[in-house]
C-alpha positions in Angstrom: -150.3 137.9 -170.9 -149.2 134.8 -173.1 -153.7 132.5 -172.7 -151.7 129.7 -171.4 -149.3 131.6 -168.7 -153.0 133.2 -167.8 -154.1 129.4 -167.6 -151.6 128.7 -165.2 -152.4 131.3 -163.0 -155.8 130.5 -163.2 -155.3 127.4 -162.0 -153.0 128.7 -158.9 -155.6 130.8 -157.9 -158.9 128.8 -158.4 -157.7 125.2 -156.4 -159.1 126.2 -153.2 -162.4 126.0 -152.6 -165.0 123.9 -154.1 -166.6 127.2 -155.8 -163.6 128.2 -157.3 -162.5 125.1 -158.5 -165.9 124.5 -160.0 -165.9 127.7 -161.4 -161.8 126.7 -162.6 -163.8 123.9 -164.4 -165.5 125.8 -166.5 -162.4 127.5 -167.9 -160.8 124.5 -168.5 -163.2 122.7 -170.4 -163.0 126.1 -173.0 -159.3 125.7 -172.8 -159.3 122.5 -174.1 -158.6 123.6 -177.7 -155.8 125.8 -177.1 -154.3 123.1 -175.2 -154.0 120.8 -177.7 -153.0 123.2 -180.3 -149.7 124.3 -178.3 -148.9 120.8 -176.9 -145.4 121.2 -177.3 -145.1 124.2 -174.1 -147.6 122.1 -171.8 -144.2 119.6 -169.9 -142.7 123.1 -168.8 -146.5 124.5 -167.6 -146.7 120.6 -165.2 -143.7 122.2 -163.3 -145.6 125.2 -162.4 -148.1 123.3 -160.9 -148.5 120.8 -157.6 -150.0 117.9 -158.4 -151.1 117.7 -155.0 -153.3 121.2 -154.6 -154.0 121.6 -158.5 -155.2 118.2 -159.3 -157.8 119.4 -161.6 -155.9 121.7 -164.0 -153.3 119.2 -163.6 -154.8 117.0 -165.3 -156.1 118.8 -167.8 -152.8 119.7 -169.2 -151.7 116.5 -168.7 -154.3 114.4 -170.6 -153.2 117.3 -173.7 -149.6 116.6 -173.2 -150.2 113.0 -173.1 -152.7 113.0 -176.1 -149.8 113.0 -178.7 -147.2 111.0 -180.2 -144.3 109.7 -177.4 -140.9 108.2 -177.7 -139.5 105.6 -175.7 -137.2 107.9 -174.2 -139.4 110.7 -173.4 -142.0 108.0 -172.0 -138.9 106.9 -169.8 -137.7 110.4 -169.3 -140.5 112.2 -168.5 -143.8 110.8 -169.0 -144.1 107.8 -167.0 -142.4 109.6 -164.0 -144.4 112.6 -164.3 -148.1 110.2 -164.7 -146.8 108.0 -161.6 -146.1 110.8 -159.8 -149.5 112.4 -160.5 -151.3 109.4 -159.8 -150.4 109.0 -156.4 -150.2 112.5 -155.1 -153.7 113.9 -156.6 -156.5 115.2 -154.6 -159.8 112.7 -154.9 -162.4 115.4 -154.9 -160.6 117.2 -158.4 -160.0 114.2 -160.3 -163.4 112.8 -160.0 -164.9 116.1 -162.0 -163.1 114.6 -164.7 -163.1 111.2 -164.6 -163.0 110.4 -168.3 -159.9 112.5 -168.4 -158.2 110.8 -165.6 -159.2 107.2 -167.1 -157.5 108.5 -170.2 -154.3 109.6 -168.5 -154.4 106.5 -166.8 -154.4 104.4 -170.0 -151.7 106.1 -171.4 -149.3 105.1 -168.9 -150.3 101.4 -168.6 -149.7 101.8 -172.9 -146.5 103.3 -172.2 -145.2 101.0 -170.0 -146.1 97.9 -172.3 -144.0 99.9 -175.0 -141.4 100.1 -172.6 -141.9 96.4 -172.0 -141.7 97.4 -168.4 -145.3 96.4 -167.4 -144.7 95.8 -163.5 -144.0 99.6 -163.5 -147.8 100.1 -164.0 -149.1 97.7 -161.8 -148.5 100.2 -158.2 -149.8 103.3 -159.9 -153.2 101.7 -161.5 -154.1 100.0 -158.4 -153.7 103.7 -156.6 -155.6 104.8 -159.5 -158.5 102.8 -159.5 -159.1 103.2 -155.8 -159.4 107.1 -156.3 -161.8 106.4 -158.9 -163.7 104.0 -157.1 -167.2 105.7 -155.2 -167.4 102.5 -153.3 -165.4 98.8 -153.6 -168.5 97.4 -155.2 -168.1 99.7 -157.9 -166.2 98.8 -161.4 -164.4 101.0 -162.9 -162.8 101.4 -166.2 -159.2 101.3 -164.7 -160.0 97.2 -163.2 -159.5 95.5 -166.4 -156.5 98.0 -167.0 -154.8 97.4 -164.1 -155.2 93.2 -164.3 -154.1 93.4 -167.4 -150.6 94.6 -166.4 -150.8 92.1 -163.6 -150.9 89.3 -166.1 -148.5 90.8 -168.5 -146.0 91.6 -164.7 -146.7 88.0 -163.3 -148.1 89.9 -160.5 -151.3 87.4 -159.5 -151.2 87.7 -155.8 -151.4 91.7 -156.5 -154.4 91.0 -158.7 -155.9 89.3 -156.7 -156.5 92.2 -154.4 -159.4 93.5 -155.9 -160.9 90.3 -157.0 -163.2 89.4 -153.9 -164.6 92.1 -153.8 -168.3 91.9 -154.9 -169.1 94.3 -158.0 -172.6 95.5 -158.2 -172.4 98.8 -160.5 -171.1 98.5 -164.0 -170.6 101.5 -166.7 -169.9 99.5 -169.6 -170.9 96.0 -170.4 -167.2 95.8 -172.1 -165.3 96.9 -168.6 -167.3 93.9 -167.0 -166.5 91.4 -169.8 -162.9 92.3 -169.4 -162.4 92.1 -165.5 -164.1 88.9 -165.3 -161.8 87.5 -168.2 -158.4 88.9 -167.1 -159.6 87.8 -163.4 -160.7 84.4 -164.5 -156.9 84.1 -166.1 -155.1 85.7 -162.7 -156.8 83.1 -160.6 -156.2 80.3 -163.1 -151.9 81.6 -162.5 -152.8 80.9 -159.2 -155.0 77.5 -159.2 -158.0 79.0 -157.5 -159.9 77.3 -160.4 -163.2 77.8 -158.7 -163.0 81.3 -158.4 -161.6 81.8 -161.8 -164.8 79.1 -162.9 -166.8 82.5 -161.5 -165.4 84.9 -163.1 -165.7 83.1 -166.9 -168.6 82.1 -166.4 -169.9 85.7 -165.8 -168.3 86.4 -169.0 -170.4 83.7 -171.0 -173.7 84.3 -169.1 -173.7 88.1 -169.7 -176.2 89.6 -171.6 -175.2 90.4 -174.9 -177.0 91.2 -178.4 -174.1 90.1 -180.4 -171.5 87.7 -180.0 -168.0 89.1 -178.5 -164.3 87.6 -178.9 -164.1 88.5 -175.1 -166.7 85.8 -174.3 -165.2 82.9 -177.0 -162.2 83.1 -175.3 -163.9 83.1 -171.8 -165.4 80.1 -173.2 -162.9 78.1 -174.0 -161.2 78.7 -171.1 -164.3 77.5 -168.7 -163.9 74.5 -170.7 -160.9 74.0 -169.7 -160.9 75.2 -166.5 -163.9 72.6 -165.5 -162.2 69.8 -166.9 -159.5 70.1 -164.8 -162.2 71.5 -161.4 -165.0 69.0 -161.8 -163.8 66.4 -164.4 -166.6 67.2 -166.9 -168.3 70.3 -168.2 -172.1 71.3 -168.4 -173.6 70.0 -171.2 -175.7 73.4 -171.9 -176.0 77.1 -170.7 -178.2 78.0 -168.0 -181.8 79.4 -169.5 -180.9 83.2 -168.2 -178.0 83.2 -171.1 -178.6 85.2 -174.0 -180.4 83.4 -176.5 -177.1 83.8 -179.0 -174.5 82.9 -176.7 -176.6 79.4 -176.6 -176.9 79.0 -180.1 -174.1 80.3 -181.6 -170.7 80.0 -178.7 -170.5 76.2 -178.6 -169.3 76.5 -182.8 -166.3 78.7 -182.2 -165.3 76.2 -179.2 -165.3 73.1 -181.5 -162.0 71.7 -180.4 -162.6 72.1 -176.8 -165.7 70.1 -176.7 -164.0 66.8 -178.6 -161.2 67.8 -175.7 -163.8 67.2 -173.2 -165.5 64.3 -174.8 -161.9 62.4 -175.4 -161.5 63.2 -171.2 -164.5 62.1 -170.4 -164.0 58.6 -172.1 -160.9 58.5 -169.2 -158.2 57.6 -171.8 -155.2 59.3 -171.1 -153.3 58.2 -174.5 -156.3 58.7 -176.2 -156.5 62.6 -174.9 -152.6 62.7 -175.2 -153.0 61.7 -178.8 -155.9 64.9 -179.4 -153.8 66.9 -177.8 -150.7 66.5 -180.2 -153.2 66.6 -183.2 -154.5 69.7 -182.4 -151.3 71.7 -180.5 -150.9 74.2 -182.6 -154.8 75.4 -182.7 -154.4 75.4 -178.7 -151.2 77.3 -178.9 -152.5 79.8 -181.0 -155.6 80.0 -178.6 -152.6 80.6 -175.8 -154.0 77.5 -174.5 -151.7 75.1 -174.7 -150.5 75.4 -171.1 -154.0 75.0 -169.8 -154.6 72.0 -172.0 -151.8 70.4 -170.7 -152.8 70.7 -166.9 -155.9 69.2 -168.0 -154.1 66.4 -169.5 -152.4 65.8 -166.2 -155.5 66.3 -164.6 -157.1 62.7 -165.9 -153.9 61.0 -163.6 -155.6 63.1 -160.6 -159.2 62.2 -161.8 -158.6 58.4 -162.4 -156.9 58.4 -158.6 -159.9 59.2 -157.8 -162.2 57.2 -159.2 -160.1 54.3 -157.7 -161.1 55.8 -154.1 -164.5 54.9 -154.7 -164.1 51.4 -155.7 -161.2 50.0 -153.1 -160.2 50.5 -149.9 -156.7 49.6 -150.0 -154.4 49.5 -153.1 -150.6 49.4 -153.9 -148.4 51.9 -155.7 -147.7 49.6 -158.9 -151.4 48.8 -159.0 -152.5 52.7 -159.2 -149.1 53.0 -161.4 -150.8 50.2 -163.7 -154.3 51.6 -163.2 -154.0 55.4 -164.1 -151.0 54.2 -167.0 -148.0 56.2 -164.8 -144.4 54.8 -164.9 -144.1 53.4 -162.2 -144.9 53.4 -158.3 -142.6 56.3 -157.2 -144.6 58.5 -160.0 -147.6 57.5 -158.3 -146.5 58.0 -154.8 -145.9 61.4 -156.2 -149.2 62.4 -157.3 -151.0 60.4 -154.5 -149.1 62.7 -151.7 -149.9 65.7 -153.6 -153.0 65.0 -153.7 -153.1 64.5 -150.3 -151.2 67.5 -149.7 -153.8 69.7 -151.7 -157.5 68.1 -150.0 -158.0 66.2 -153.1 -158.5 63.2 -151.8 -157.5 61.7 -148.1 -155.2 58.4 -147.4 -152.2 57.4 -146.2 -149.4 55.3 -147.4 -147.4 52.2 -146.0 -143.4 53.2 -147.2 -143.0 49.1 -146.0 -145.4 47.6 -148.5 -145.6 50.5 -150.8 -150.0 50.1 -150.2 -152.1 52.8 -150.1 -155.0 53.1 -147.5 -157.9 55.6 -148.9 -159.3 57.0 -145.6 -162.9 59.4 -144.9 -163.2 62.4 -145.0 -162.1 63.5 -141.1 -163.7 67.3 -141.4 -166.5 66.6 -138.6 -167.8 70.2 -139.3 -167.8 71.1 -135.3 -164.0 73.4 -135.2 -164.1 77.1 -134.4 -162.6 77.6 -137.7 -165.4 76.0 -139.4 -168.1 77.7 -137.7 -166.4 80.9 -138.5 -166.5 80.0 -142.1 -170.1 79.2 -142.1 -170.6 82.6 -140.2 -168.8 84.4 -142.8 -170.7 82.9 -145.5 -174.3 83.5 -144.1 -173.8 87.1 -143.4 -172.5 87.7 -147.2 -175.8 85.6 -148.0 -177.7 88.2 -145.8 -175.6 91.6 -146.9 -176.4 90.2 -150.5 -180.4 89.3 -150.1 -180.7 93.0 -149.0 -179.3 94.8 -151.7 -181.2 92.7 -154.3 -184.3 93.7 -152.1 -183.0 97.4 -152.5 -182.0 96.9 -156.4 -185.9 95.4 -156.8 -187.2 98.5 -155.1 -184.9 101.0 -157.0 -186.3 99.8 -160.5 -190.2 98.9 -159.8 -190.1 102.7 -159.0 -187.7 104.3 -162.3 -190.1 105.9 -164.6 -188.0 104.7 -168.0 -188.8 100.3 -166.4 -192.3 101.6 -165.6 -193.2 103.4 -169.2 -191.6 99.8 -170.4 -193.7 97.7 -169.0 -196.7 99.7 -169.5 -196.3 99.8 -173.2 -195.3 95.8 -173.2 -198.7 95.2 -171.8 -200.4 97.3 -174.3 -199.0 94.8 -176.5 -199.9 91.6 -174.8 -203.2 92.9 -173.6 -205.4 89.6 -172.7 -208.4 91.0 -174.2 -206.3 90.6 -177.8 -206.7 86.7 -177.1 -209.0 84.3 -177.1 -210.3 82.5 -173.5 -207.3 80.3 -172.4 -208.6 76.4 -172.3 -208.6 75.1 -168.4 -206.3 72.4 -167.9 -207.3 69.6 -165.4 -205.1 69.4 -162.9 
């Protein structure tokens, strides 16, 4: 019998029980260079096979078919329908044997798609994907960044979204981290949850890294932005638990973005306007030039409220003159939007065109409220006892232990001299 008709029938006959598809494993993982070497017969072995009940060698034929040059038109034809249709039909328990395989496979399709410039017609199949992959919805997997990316690239933020409150706690690779929190940051920016995309870059630039990565410049530069237009102003240094480069070395490759936020912070709006224009074209090839403009009309927002602090009652030509807008019905405008959004809260006179800043009228005592506050202590609490569980987990692993102990061999007291007493 031809090895790869033998193959098939191997696989028929050992997708039944966990022994023999363990045992099926085995076979397939000695197959893999025959495979590869006869990829052109592997699209007529997939229609041999159920997707459903032969997952495993599925796959493995699959990533070999897969593994070599495409066309648009087979991509269209035959791939992309036949990965989709993999993807969602698969059994859980196979695929996970191979993971790295079915992250591969996976990959492939979100590259063909892009090709196809069809990227929305990833965005189904790699959420299915990634929550097969997933052990639990704390872990990250490599299919995350994979699957926001499309979301970008599709417009798709509310789909993105999805999977971005959910809190991550295990992490393969430092690089699938650095990616999530970047392509997340940029999904919630599409959707002006600035805070949470704040979050998200700023797990990027706090990471611990030995080198300095384009993933965290960019991160960088937009948290620059992305504060500017939050919180009106930006830190003026990392926290302490940064790596020691990132503090030293990412403010240089953000030069333009700090004299950004120093012109903002001055409150000139045709002095940040004329920055702006100066340096356009280092933003647009950044891809920030969007962002910088929303910080730009940010300052009106920011100025509005600075006047809240200072009077009670104010017209519309007034803030119009104040904030340098044209004219009272542009500042009714961004007054009622601010409203509108919680920004800041006041009414306004349509008689006498005056505007009346009010208090705050939250009085912190509404069901909803104390729901909230609910919800947010019992995260607090879930959260306190897995760090308690983490600290457990690593004073006991033997490779932390051996650490330490040879870190104190180093640093052994007796080395030194008697520490002076200080009078306190």
């Amino acid at each position: 019998m031809d090895p790869l008709e033998a193959l098939v029938a191997q696989i028929q006959g050992l997708s039944s029980s966990s022994a023999d598809i363990n045992r099926l494993h085995t076979i397939l993982k000695q197959s893999e260079d025959s495979l590869r070497s006869d990829s052109t017969r592997l699209s007529s072995l997939l229609s041999l096979l159920d997707p459903s009940l032969h997952s495993l060698g599925f796959l493995y034929i699959l990533d070999a078919f897969t593994a070599t040059s495409i066309s648009n038109q087979q991509a269209e034809e035959g791939v992309v329908p036949i990965i989709n249709n993999f993807i969602h039909a698969c059994s859980v328990e196979q695929i996970r044997l191979a993971p790295d395989k079915f992250v591969s496979v996976c990959k492939r399709l979100k590259e063909q798609v892009m090709l196809l410039e069809a990227p929305i017609r990833g965005v189904a199949p790699l959420l299915t994907a990634l929550q097969k992959l997933q052990v639990s919805r704390e872990h990250l997997t490599p299919l995350h960044a994979e699957f926001l990316l499309l979301c970008l690239l599709a417009k798709c933020y509310k789909t993105g979204l999805s999977i971005l409150d959910d809190d991550i706690f295990e992490v393969d690779h430092p690089r699938d981290l650095y990616l999530y929190c970047y392509y997340g940051g940029m999904i919630c920016i599409g959707q002006k949850r600035f805070q949470k995309a704040l979050d998200l870059l700023h797990n990027v630039v706090t990471a611990p890294m030995s080198l300095i990565n384009a993933i965290a410049v960019e991160a960088y530069k937009k948290y620059v932005l992305v504060s500017l237009i939050r919180h009106g102003q930006i830190s003026s240094s990392l926290p302490k638990y940064s790596s020691p480069i990132t503090q030293r070395n990412l403010k240089l490759f953000c030069q333009p973005y700090f004299e950004l936020a120093n012109s903002y912070s001055i409150g000139k709006i045709a002095d940040l306007e004329a920055y702006v224009n100066t340096n356009a074209e280092k933003f647009e090839s950044d891809n920030n030039l969007g962002l910088v403009k929303q910080v730009v009309s940010s300052m009106y927002k920011r100025n509005i409220q600075r006047l809240t602090q200072t009077y009670l009652t104010l017209s519309l030509q007034d803030i119009a003159n104040t904030v340098q807008l044209n004219g009272p019905k542009e500042a009714e405008m961004h007054v009622l939007q601010m409203i509108q959004d919680g920004e800041i809260y006041a009414s306004i006179n349509q008689k006498d065109g005056m505007v009346r800043f009010l208090e705050d009228p939250e009085q912190y005592k509404t069901c909803e409220m104390i729901e909230h506050i609910d919800s947010s202590i019992q995260r607090i609490m879930s959260l306190s006892k897995k760090l308690t569980t983490m600290d457990e987990q690593i004073a006991c692993d033997q490779l932390y232990l051996s650490k330490v102990g040879r870190e104190r061999q180093r640093y052994d007291f007796d080395d030194y001299d008697v520490p002076q007493k200080f009078n306190i």
